[in-house]
C-alpha positions in Angstrom: 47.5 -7.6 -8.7 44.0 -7.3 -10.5 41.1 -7.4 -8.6 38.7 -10.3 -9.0 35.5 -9.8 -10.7 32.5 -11.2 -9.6 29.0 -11.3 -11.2 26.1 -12.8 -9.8 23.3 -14.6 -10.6 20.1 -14.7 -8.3 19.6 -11.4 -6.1 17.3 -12.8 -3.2 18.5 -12.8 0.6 21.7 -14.8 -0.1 22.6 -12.6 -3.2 22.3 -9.7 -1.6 25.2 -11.1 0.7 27.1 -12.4 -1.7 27.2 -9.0 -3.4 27.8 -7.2 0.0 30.8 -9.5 1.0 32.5 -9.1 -2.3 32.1 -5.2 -2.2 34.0 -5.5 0.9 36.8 -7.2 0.1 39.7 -4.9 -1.1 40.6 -7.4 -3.7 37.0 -8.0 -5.4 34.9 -6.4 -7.8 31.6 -6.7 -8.3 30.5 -6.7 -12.3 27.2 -7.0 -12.4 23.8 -9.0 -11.0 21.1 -10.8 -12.8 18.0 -11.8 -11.5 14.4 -12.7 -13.4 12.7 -10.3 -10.9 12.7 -6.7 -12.6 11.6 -4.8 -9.4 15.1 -5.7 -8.1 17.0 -3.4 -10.5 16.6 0.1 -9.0 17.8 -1.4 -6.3 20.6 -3.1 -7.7 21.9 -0.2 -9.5 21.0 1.8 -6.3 22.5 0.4 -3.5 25.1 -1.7 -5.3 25.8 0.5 -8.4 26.4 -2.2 -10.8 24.4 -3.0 -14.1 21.4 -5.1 -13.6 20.1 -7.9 -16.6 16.6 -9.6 -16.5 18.7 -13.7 -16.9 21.8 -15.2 -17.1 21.8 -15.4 -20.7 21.9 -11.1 -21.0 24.5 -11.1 -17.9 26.9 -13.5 -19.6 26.4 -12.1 -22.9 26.6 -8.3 -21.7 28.0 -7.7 -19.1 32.0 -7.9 -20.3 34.4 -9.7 -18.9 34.8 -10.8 -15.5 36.3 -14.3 -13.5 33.5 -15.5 -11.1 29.9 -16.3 -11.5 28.3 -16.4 -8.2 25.2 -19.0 -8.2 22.4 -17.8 -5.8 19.3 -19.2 -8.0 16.6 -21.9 -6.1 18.6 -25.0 -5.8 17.1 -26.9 -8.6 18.8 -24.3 -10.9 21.8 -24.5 -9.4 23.5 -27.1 -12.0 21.7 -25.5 -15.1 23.3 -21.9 -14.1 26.4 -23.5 -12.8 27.4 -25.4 -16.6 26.4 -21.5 -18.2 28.7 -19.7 -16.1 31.7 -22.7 -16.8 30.7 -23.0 -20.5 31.4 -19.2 -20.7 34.9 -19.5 -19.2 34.6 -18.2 -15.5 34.9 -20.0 -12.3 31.7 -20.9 -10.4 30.7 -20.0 -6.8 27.9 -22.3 -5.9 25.6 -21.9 -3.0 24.7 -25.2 -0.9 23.4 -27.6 -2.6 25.6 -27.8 -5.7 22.8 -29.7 -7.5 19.2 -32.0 -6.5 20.8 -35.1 -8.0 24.2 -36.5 -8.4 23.9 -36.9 -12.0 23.8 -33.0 -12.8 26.8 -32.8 -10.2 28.7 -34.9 -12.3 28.1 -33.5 -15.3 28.9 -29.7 -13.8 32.1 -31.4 -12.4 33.1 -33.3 -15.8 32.7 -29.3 -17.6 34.9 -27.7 -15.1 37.5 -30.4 -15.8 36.6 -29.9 -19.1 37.3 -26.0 -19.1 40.3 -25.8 -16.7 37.9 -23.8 -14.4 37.4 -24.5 -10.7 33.9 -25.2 -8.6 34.0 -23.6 -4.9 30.8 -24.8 -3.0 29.1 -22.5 0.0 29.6 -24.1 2.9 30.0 -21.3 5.4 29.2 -23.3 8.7 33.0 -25.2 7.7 34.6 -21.7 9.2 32.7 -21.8 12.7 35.0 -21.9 15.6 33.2 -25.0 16.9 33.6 -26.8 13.7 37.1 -26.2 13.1 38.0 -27.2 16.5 35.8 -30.7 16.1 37.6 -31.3 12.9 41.7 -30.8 14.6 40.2 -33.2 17.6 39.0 -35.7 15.0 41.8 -35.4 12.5 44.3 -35.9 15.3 42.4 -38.9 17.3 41.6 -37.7 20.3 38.3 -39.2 20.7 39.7 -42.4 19.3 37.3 -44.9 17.6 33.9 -43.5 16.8 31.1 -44.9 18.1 28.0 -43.0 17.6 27.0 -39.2 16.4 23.7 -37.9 16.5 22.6 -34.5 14.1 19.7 -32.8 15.6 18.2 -29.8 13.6 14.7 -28.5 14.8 14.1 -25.2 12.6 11.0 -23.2 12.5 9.8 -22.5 9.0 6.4 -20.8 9.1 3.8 -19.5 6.7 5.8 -16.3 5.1 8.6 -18.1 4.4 7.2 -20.1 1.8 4.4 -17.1 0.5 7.6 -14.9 0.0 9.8 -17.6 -2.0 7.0 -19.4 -3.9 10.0 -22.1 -5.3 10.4 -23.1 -1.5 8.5 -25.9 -0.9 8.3 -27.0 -4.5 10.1 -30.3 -5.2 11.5 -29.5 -8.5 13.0 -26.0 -7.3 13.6 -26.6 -3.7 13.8 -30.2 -2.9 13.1 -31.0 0.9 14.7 -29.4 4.0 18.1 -31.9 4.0 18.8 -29.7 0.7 17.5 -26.6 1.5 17.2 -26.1 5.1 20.1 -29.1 6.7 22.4 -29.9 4.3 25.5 -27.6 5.7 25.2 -30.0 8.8 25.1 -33.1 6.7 28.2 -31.3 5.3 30.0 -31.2 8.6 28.9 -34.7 9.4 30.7 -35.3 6.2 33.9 -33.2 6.1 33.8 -34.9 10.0 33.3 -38.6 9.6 33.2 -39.3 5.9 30.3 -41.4 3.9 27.5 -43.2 5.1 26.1 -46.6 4.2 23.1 -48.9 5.6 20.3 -45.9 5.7 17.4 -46.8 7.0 15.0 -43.3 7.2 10.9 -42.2 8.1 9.4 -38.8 7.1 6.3 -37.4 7.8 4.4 -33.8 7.1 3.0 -32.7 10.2 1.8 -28.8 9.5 3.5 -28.0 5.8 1.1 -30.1 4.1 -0.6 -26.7 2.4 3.1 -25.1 1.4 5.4 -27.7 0.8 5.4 -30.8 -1.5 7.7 -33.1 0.7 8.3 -33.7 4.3 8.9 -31.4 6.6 10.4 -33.7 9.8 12.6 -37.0 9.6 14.4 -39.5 11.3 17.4 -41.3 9.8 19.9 -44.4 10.7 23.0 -45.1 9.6 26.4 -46.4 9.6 29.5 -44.7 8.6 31.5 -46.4 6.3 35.1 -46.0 8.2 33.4 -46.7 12.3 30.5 -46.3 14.2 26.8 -45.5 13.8 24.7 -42.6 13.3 21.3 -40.7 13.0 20.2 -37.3 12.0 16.9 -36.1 13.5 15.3 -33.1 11.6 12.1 -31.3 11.5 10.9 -27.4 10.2 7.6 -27.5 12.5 9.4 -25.9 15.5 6.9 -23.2 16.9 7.8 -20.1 17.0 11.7 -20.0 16.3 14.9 -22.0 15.2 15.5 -24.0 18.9 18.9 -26.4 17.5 21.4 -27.3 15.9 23.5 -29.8 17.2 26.1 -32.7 16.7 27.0 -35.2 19.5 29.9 -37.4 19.2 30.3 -40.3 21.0 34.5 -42.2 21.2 36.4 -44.3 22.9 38.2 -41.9 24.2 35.7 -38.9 24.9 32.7 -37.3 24.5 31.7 -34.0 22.8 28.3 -32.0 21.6 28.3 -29.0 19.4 24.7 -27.4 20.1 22.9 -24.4 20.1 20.4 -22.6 17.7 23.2 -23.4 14.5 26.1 -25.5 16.0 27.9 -22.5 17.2 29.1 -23.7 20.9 30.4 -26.1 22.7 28.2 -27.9 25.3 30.0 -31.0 26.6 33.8 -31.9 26.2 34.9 -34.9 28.7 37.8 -36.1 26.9 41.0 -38.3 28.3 43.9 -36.1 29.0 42.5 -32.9 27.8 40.8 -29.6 28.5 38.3 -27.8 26.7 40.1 -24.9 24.9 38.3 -21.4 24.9 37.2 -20.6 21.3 36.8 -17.4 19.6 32.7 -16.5 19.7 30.9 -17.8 16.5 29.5 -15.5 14.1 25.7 -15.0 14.1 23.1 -16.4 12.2 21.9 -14.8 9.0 19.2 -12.6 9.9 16.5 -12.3 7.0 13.7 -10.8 9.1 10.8 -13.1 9.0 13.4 -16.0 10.1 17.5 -17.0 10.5 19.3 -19.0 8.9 23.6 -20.6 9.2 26.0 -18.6 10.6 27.0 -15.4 8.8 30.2 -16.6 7.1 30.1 -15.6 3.6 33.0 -13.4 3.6 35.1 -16.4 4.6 33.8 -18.4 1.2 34.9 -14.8 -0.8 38.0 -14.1 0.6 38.8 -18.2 0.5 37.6 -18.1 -3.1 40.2 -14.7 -3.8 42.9 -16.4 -2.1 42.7 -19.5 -4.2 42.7 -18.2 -8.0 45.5 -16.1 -6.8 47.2 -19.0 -6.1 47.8 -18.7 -1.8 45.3 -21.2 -0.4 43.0 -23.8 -2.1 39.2 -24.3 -2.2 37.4 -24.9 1.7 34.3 -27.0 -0.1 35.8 -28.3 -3.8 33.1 -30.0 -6.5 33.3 -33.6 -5.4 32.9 -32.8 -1.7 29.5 -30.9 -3.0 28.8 -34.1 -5.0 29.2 -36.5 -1.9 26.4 -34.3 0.3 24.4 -34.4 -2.5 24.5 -38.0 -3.1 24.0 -38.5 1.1 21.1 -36.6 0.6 19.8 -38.5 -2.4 20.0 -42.1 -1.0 18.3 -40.2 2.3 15.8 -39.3 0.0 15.6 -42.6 -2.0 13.7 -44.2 1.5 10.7 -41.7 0.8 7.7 -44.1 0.1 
């Protein structure tokens, strides 16, 4: 069987892995990178030995054929790259969030219908030990009705974060930390528990106010659309260091909390009739120097994405599960005064 190409688009921190993941996998190939930054082609051709191009326009026009484009652009891009690579014929590989508004995620949806060509979304944290294992306890009732979950995310996101990546902070390129920073544990909440409805939210800037153009902490209240009530409490003014990443689940029939730095453990199971299985240790965070970010799952989303186009498995985060944390995140947003 023929391997699957890949080219990518974007060659930051999360390119760099996406490129790295795919050269690994005995059944990938990767075609070629672009990126608007010309210092990175050296590099590129380098350490990865693939052609580099200076936009996607050159890359899709130049670089022959190949099956996968790989979207790792600032996530107000995201769409606008995402509709060049379907319009051109190749599947799409999306990093979180698919899109800023649910408008441009249907319209990426409607052209992938429209040219037979499927959307995978990254969302790595789906293929943490902890998270699989919340979703079989949910799935199969064992808490019974839901009556409350709490998200906590407390990040630290300091001074060289945003001076490195000046689109981070912007609200055009970036738009707020439930997008760029939060939104794989909105996704979990989601792929958990479903919609939301009834969202009742307050933000405030208390020390990004000279890097960013939105908040940068957050308290929101909800209900969930099937049972129970819920809030998400977030904030990127953490000194010093990521301290959580957590979801607590409160049933009928049980309690559980997925915690530490990025949801990777289990810290309370009291649950009728059941004991707390031992998992397999989560993977650790992605380590970009200057700060970390979700667990370090990419080659899951590659091999998931091979698996699929050669027909064995199907896609762990489709288009219109992309769409739904995207429109969460927008009627979040739609409470900002």
């Amino acid at each position: 069987m023929n391997p699957v190409r890949f080219a990518i688009v974007g060659f930051g921190h999360i390119g760099k892995r996406h490129a790295t993941m795919i050269q690994q996998h005995p059944a990938a190939e990767l075609i070629a990178v672009a990126d608007i930054e010309p210092s990175l082609a050296n590099m590129t051709n380098n350490d990865f030995g693939v052609p580099f191009f200076s936009s996607i326009e050159k890359l899709l026009n130049q670089a022959g054929p190949f099956d996968v484009l790989n979207i790792c652009t600032p996530n107000g891009l995201h769409t606008r790259h995402s509709l060049a690579g379907l319009k051109h014929g190749v599947h799409v590989v999306c990093e979180k969030p698919m899109g800023l508004h649910k408008s441009d995620c249907e319209t990426v949806i409607s052209e992938a219908l429209n040219q037979s060509r499927k959307v995978f979304i990254v969302m790595q944290n789906r293929f943490s030990p902890p998270a699989i294992w919340l979703k079989d306890i949910i799935d199969r009732k064992r808490l019974g009705k839901i009556y409350m979950v709490q998200v906590n995310c407390y990040w630290n996101r300091g001074n060289d974060y945003y001076a490195n990546s000046p689109w981070k902070g912007s609200m055009a390129l970036d738009g707020g930390p439930l997008f760029t920073q939060f939104s794989h544990f909105i996704d979990i909440m989601y792929w958990l528990l479903g919609d939301i409805k009834n969202i009742q939210a307050r933000f405030d800037n208390f020390n990004h106010q000279h890097n960013t153009e939105f908040e940068d902490s957050g308290h929101i209240i909800f209900d969930f659309v099937r049972e129970g009530m819920g809030e998400i409490n977030y904030s990127t003014s953490v000194w010093g260091q990521n301290f959580e990443s957590s979801i607590t689940l409160i049933g009928e029939k049980g309690t559980v909390k997925v915690g530490g730095q990025y949801m990777g453990q289990i810290d309370y199971c009291h649950i009728e009739n059941y004991q707390q299985p031992e998992l397999p240790a989560a993977n650790p965070p992605n380590d970009y120097g200057s700060y970390k970010g979700s667990a370090a799952n990419h080659h899951f989303i590659i091999e998931n994405v091979i698996d699929t186009l050669q027909g064995n498995s199907r896609a762990t985060t489709n288009a219109l599960e992309g769409l739904k944390v995207v429109d969460m995140i927008e009627r979040i947003y739609a409470q900002r005064k």
